[in-house]
C-alpha positions in Angstrom: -15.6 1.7 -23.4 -16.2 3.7 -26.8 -14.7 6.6 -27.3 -16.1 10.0 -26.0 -17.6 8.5 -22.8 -16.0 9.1 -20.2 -16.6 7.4 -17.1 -17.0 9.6 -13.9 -17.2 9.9 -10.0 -16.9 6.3 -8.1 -17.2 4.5 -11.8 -13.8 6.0 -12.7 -12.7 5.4 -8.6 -13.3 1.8 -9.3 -12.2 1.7 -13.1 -16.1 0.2 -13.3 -16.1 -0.3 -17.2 -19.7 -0.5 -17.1 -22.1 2.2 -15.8 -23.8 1.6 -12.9 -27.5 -0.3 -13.3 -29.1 2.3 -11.1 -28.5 5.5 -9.0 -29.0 3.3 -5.7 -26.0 1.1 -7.1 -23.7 4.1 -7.0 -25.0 5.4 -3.8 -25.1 2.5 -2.1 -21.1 1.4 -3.4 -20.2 5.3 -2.2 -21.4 5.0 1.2 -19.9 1.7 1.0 -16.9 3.1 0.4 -17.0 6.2 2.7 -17.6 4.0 5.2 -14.5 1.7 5.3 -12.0 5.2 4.5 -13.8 6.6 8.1 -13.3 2.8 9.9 -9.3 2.9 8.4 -9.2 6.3 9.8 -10.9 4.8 13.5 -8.9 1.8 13.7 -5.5 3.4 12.8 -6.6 6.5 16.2 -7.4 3.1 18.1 -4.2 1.5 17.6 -2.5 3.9 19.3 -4.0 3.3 22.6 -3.8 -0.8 21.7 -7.9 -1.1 21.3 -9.5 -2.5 18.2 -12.4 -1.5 17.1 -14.3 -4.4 18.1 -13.2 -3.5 22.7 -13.8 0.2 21.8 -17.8 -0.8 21.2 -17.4 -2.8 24.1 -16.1 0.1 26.4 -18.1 2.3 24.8 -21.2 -0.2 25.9 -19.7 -0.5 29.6 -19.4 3.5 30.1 -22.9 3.5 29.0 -24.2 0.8 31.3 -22.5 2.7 34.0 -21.1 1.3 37.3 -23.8 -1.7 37.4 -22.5 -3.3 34.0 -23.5 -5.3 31.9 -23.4 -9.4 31.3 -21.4 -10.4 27.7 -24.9 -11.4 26.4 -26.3 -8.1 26.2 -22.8 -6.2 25.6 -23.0 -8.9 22.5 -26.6 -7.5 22.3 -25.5 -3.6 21.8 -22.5 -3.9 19.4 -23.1 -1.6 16.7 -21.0 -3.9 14.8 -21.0 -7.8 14.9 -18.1 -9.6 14.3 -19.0 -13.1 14.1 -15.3 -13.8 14.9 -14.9 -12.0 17.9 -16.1 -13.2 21.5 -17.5 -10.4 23.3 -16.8 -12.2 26.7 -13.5 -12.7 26.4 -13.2 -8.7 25.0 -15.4 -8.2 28.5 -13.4 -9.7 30.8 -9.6 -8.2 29.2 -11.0 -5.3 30.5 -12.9 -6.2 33.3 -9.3 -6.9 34.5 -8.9 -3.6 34.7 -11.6 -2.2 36.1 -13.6 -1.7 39.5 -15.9 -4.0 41.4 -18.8 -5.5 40.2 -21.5 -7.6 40.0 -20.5 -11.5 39.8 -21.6 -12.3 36.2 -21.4 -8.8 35.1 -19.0 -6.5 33.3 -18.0 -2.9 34.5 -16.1 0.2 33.0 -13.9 1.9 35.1 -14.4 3.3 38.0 -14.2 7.2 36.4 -16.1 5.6 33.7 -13.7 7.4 31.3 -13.2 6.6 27.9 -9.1 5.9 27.0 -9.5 7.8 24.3 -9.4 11.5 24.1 -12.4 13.9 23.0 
């Protein structure tokens, strides 16, 4: 870098050498970046009540679907976020364990249809 430029905003945040090739770059990488501060801040509430991101889009699908559930494909279907690693059936049925009746093939959330988080 010569000397009197000074690099700014998410340039200097990265210690980016370089200026961005475009305003989109930088806008894109920020929201990039925004977004993984706000899912550290998620996962470490979610910890607390032993979830993971991944089961609270999965209880957050089932309280949607209300008392008549859902089957894995279309929970798998819904997720806001796919993790190719994770196995939405097996997230299904932990906490189908828990919950009320339902439908052979289908998933339910609880019967108050409460969310274990707060808020």
């Amino acid at each position: 870098m010569s000397r009197g430029l000074q690099k700014r905003g998410l340039q200097a945040e990265l210690k980016q050498r370089v200026p961005f090739t475009s305003r989109e770059q930088e806008a894109y990488l920020s929201l990039l970046r925004t977004a993984d501060a706000l899912q550290a801040r998620v996962e470490a509430r979610l910890k607390e009540f032993g979830l993971t991101g991944t089961q609270y889009n999965a209880l957050r699908i089932l309280r949607g679907a209300g008392p008549e559930g859902l089957p894995c494909c279309e929970i798998g279907e819904r997720m806001i976020t796919h993790d190719p690693t994770s196995r939405v059936c097996s997230i299904a049925w932990k906490i189908a364990a828990s919950s009320s009746a339902h439908a052979p093939g289908t998933i339910a959330a609880s019967s108050t249809g409460r969310s274990p988080l707060p808020g």
